[in-house]
N, C-alpha and C positions, 0 to 999 in steps of 0.2 A: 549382644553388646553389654560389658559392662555397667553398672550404675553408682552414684555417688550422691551419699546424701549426708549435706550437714545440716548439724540442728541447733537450736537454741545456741545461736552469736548473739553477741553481746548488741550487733550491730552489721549491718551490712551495708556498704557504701556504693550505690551503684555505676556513678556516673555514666548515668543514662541521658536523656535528655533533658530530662525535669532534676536530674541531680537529686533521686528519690534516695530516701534511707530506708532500712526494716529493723529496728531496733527489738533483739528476740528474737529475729526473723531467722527462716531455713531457706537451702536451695537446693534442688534434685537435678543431677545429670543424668541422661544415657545417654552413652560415650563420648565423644568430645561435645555432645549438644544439649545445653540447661532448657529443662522442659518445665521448671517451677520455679519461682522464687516467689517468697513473702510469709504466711502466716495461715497457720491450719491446711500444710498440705496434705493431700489424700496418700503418703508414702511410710512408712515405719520401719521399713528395712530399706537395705541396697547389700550392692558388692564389699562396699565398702565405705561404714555410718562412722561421720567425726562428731563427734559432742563438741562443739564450739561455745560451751562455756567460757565467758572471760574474755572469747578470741573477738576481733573485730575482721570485715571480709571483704578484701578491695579488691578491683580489677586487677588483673595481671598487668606492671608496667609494661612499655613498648619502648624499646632504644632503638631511633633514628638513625644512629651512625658512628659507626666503631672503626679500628682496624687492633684486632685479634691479637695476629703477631707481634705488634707492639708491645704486650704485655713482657715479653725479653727485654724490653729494653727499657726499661722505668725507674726512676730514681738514679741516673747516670749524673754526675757533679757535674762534668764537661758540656754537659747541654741543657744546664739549670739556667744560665744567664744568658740566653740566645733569641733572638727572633725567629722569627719564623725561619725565611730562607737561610739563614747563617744555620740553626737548628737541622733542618731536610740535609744541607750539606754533610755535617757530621755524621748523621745518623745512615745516610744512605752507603756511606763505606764501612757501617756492620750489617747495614741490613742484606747488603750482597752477598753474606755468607749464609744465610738462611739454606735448611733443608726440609724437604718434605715433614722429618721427622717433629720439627722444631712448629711448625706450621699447627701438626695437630695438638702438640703439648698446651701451644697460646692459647687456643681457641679451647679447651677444657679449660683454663683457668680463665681465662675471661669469662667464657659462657656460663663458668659454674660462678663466678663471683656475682654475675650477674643474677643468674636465679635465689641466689644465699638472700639477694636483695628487693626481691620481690618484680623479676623481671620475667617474662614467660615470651615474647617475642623479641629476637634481635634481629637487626638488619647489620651486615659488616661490608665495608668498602675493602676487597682488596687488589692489590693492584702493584705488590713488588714480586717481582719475575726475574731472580737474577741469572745469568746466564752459564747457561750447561746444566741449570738442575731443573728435574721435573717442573714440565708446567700446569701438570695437573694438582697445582697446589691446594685452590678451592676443596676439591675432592677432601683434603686430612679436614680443613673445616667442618663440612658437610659431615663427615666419619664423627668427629667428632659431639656434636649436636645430634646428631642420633644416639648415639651414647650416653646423653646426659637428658636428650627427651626435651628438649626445647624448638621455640617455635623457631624458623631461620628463615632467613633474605637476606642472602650473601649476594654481591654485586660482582660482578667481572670487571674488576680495574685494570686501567693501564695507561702508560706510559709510552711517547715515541718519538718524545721530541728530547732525546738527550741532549748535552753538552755540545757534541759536536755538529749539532743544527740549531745552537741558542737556543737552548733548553735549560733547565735549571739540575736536571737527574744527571748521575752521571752514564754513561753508553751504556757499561755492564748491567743495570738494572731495568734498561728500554726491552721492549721487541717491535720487530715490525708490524706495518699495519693489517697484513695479510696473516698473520698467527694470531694475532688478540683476534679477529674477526672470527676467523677458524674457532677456537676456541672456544669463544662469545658461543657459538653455535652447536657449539657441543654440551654446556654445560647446560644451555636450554632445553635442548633436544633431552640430554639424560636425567635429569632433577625437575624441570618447574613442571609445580602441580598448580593449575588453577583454578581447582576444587575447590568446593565449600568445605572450611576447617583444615586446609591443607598444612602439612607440617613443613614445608621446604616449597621456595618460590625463589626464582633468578631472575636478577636484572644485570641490567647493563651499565657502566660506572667509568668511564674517562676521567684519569684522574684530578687532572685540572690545567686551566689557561696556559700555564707556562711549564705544563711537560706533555701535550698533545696538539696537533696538528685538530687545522677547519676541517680538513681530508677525514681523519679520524672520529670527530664527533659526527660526523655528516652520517658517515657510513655507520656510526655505531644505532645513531639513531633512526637511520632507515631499517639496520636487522633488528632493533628492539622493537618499533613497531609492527612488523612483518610478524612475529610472534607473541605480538601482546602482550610484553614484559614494561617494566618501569624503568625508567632511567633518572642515573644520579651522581653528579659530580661534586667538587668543592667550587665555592663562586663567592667573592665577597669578602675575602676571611681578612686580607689586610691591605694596607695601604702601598706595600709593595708590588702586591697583586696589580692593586690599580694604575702602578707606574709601569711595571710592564710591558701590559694591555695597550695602554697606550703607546709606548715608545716600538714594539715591535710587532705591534697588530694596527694601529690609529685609531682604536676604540676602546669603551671601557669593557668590564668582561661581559654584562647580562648584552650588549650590545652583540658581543662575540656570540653569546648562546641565542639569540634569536638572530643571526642570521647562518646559521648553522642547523636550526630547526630544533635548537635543545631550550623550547618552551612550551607549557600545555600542563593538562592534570595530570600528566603521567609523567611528570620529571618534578625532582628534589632536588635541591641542594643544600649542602653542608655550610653551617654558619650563616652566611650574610650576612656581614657587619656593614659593611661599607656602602651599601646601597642607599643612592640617595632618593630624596623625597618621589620625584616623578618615575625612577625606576621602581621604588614600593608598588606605588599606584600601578605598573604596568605589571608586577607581580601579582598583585590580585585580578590584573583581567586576564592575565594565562591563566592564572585558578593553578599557580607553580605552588609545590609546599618547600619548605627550611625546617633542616633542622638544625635546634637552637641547643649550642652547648659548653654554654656558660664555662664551666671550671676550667677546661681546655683552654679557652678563649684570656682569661683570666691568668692563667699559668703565661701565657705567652707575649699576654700584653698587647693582643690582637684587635682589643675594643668591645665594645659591645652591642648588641643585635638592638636595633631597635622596635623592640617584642611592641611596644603599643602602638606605633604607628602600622604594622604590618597587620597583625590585628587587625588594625581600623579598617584596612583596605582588603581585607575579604583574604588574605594570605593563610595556606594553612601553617601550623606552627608546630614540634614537636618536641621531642627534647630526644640529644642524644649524648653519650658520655666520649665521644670522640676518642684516640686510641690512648694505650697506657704509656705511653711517652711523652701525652700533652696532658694526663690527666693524675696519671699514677695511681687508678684504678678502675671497677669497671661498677659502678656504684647506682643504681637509677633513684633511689631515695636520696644519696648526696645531692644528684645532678638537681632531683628538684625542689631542695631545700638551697640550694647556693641561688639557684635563677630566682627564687623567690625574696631572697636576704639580696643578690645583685639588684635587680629592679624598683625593690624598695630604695635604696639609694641612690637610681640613676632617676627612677621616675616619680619617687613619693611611697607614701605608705597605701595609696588608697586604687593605685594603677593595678596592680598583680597580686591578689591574696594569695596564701596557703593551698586552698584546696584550687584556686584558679590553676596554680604547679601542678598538683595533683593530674588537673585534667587533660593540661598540654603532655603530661608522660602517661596518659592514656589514652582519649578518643581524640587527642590532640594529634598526638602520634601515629594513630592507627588509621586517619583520612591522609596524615603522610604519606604512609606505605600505602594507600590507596585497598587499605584490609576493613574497613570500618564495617561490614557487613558482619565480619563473623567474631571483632576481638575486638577492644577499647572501652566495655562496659558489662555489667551483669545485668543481660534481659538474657528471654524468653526467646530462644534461636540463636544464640551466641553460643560461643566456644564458652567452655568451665575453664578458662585462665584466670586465674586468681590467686592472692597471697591472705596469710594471717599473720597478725599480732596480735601477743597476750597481752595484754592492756593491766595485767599486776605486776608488770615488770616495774621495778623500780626507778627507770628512766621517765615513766609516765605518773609514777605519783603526782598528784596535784595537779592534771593537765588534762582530766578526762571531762570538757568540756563540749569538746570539739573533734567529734570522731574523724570526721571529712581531712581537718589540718592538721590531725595530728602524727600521724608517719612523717607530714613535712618538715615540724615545731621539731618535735621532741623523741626523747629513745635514740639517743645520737650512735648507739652500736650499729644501729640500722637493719642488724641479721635479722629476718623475718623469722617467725616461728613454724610455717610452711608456706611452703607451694605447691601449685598444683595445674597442669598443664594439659588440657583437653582431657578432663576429669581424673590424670593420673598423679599422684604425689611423686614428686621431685624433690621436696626438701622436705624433711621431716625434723623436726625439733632443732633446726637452724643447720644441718648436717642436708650433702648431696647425697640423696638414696642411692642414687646410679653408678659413682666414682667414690677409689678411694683418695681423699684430700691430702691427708697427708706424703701420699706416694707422687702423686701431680705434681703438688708442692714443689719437691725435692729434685725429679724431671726438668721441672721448667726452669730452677735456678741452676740446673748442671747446664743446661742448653746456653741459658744467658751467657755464662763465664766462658763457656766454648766459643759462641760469637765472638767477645771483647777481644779474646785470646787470639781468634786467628785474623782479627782486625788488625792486631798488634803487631802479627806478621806480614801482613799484608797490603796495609794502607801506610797514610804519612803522617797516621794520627801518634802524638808525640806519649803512647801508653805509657813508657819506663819511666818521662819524669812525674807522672800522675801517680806509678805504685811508687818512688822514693817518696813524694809528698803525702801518700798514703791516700789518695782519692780511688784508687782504682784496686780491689782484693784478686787477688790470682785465684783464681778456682780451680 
């Protein structure tokens, strides 16, 4: 195996338990497993030795909850002023043109934006399936994350309560209940590894109250447990939500997931804003985690999570950058600098520090995804997932007080100076070692324009008077 040893950092941050530092300090990998950290290790060489002069050395972030393919469709003018469900409507008559090809383009540029930012494990929801094109869409994800060498937990979503059964989706982007199940079973059966240090793990992901059947969640979460996967939907996100629940269920939504069986430590959900007080409190006794993703929520005008009370009640808490349609990027150092400037304002200066962020987009995160054993902190039996920052960047003058909060504070470019992902480097001097960027780039904006394009042809969305107004460029 492999080894990796760096040496003299400026500082290394471990959040561990104790929230220990090693100022000077070194750390030794063989192969994805760190077998040293701290001061006067017994090592002088490896595979491959970083002088970490200057550099400071965090865990590798953990994102909660994404969707990939979204990154097509971000920055759109027609879906800047929208709620949520007015928002799903529009976007779901491009997202129906999706092709496999389009599927793998997103997920490099997501999964690479995100490691640019010091993220080494992603979890992504997906779950649009539009009809007559491959349903082995997960699969370009997957393709692509080995590609770029990043940790993944991509979820099997879905849909099946269109339109035409008082749904919110429209038909073309449902399937039935007997395919997603099918499928759920295949992606498990060919990828989840539930190994120690595994690079690829599948769950199961219904996509939410008002576009899945009680039928669907039931049975999804009888096959996720049958094979020991985790399960994770959205739940809580707005107040529409909640008027729904009620009006075409007679309950609200967590009410809907626990009598369906989708509560326990192996289930997540996305967001949870609306959760009131005694459903908190029933969230910390399923021992359920959320993840909390501020800017999305934010952009949408969806509310906000009430992070300290869930907290209080024993809830795990993570952060995730939710998709680039609700966020307009894929950023984990944004995400937990906004939660940390958000909370200050909603709950005071003295409820959520700096490095408090910090730790919900690490060990926060990674009892999330129910990975805490092997990623969320630098010990001694962990995964080498970790990022650096040179701390004489210019962003950081006058701020080197505070190693722990300062990726959160300050350095607002955010591009890490590396990564490094079960001891292999991934980013090297703020650049993907794995991919060429600017070619992606250029991919993924030809794919966007091709969606709008044949949106344009094919939906009721009113494109021509948006390019005379000049809102919409023809590609």
């Amino acid at each position: 195996m492999s080894t990796l040893l760096i040496k003299n950092a400026k500082n290394i941050i471990t959040m561990d338990g104790e929230r220990r530092r090693f100022p000077g300090g070194s750390l030794y990998a063989v192969g994805q497993e760190i077998v040293a950290i701290g001061y006067d290790l017994p090592y002088e060489t490896a595979d491959t030795v970083i002088d970490a002069t200057g550099k400071i050395v965090y865990p590798g972030l953990i994102n909660t909850h994404h969707h990939l393919y979204q990154n097509l469709t971000r920055n759109i003018p027609f879906v800047q002023k929208t709620e949520l469900f007015d928002w799903l409507v529009t976007l779901y008559d491009i997202w129906r043109h999706l092709r496999p090809e389009d599927i793998h383009i997103s997920a490099v540029v997501g999964l690479g934006e995100l490691l640019k930012t010091g993220c080494t494990t992603a979890a992504d929801h997906f779950y649009c399936f539009p009809n007559g094109v491959s349903g082995e869409l997960i699969d370009e994800e997957i393709r692509a994350a080995q590609e770029l060498r990043i940790r993944f937990h991509p979820t099997r979503g879905s849909m099946s309560l269109g339109r035409s059964k008082g749904g919110l989706p429209p038909d073309e982007v449902c399937q039935d209940e007997e395919t997603i199940l099918r499928d759920s079973r295949r992606l498990i059966e060919t990828y989840h590894d539930s190994n120690r240090f595994a690079m690829l793990r599948i769950g199961v992901a219904p996509c939410s109250p008002f576009s899945i059947t009680g039928d669907l969640l039931r049975e999804s979460a009888a096959l996720a447990r049958s094979y020991g996967v985790r399960m994770h939907t959205h739940l809580a996100e707005t107040q529409d939500e909640d008027r729904f629940c009620l009006e075409k269920l007679g309950m609200r939504p967590l009410e809907f997931m626990e009598q369906t069986g989708w509560v326990g430590d192996d289930v997540w959900y996305a967001h949870g804003i609306w959760f009131n007080d005694a459903e908190i409190h029933r969230l910390g006794s399923h021992c359920c985690g959320v993840a909390h993703c501020p800017t999305s929520n934010m952009k949408m005008g969806s509310g906000v999570m009430p992070i300290v009370k869930m907290l209080g009640a024993g809830v795990n808490v993570g952060l995730g950058v939710d998709g680039s349609a609700s966020n307009d990027g894929s950023n984990m150092l944004s995400e937990a600098r906004i939660a940390h400037l958000l909370h200050n304002l909603m709950h005071g200066t003295t409820a959520i520090g700096a490095e408090d962020c910090l730790h919900l987009a690490t060990m926060g995160s990674a009892k999330v995804l129910g990975w805490a054993d092997d990623i969320g902190s630098l010990e001694v039996g962990k995964a080498a997932d970790l990022f650096m920052i040179d701390s004489r960047q210019l962003g950081f003058a006058g701020a080197l007080h505070d190693d722990g909060a300062l990726p959160v504070l300050t350095g607002l470019s955010q591009t890490v100076d590396m990564t490094i992902v079960g001891g292999k480097i991934v980013v090297k001097d703020g650049r993907l070692v794995n991919v060429d960027e600017e070619k992606a780039a250029i991919q993924a904006q030809a794919a966007s324009f091709r969606l709008l394009n044949e949106a344009a042809l094919r939906t009721k969305i009113d494109y021509s008077r948006m390019r005379t107004e000049g809102k919409y460029p023809v590609g």
